[in-house]
C-alpha positions, 0 to 999 in steps of 0.5 A: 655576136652570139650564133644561133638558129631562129626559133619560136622559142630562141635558146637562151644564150648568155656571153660574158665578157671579162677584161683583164688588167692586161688587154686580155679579154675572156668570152665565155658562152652558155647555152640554156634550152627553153622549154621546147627542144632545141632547133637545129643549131649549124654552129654554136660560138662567137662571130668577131668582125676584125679591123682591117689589116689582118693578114696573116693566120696561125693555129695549133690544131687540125690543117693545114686543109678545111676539116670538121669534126665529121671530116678531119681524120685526113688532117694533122695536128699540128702548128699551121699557118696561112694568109687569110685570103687563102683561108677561103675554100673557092668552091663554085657556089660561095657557101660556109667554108675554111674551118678547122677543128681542134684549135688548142690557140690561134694567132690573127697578126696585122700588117704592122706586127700586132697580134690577137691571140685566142687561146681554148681553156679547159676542158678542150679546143674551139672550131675556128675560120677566118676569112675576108667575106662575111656569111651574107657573101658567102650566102648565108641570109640569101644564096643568090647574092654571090651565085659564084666565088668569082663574084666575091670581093675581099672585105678589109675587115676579117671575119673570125668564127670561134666555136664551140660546136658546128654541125659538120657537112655529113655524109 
């Protein structure tokens, strides 16, 4: 499911879908303005809703701590891995959290072994975070529906962000 903010004038967001002989899938995403400027986009990628049983993460990128492209210089690049569930940041307030920055590939592994494999081509990496809440736990359409991380409860279902771009948390 493409991200983009709300707007009179929406920006046009094409995705593609390719399917190889192989399982493989390729997403590819473009993004048009319209004739007005763009609004502010917080993130620009791709949302998946994984089945259950997804347990465990591993990326070649910035970690093994939360980053963004405005706070990552503290964080290694390097091979990382960690359990979904400790994916997520329990700040008191549920908000977004948990991404990391310049992910050359990631492996999401089941239970039973199975594994999807993300891999950034060229030119450079993606922004990834993958959690067991959905962005309605964490607040995004109404902040008061979880007013704090105790009041989350763990989905089956994994939650995986793929971006392009996000805006970071400034400062």
């Amino acid at each position: 499911e493409p991200i983009a903010a709300l707007h009179k004038e929406p920006p046009l967001v094409q995705t593609c879908y390719t399917v190889g002989q192989g399982g493989e899938v390729l997403v590819s995403q473009t993004l048009r303005r319209r004739t007005s400027p763009l609004p502010n986009l917080p993130r620009f990628g791709v949302r998946f809703a994984l089945t259950g049983g997804m347990r465990e993460l591993e990326w070649l990128g910035r970690g093994p701590n939360e980053n963004y492209w405005d706070r990552k210089r503290g964080s290694r690049l390097g091979l990382h891995a960690a359990p979904i569930l400790n994916m997520t940041v329990p700040y008191l307030r549920p908000q977004e959290n948990g991404h990391r920055e310049e992910v050359s590939y990631a492996t999401v592994e089941r239970t039973d072994g199975v594994k999807v494999l993300l891999v950034g081509l060229d030119p450079s990496q993606f922004g990834l975070s993958a959690h067991h809440f959905s962005d309605d736990d964490f607040g995004a359409t109404n902040f008061l529906l979880s007013r704090h991380t105790s009041d989350l409860r763990p989905r089956n279902e994994t939650f995986l962000h793929v971006d392009r771009a996000q805006q970071g948390v400034g400062g």
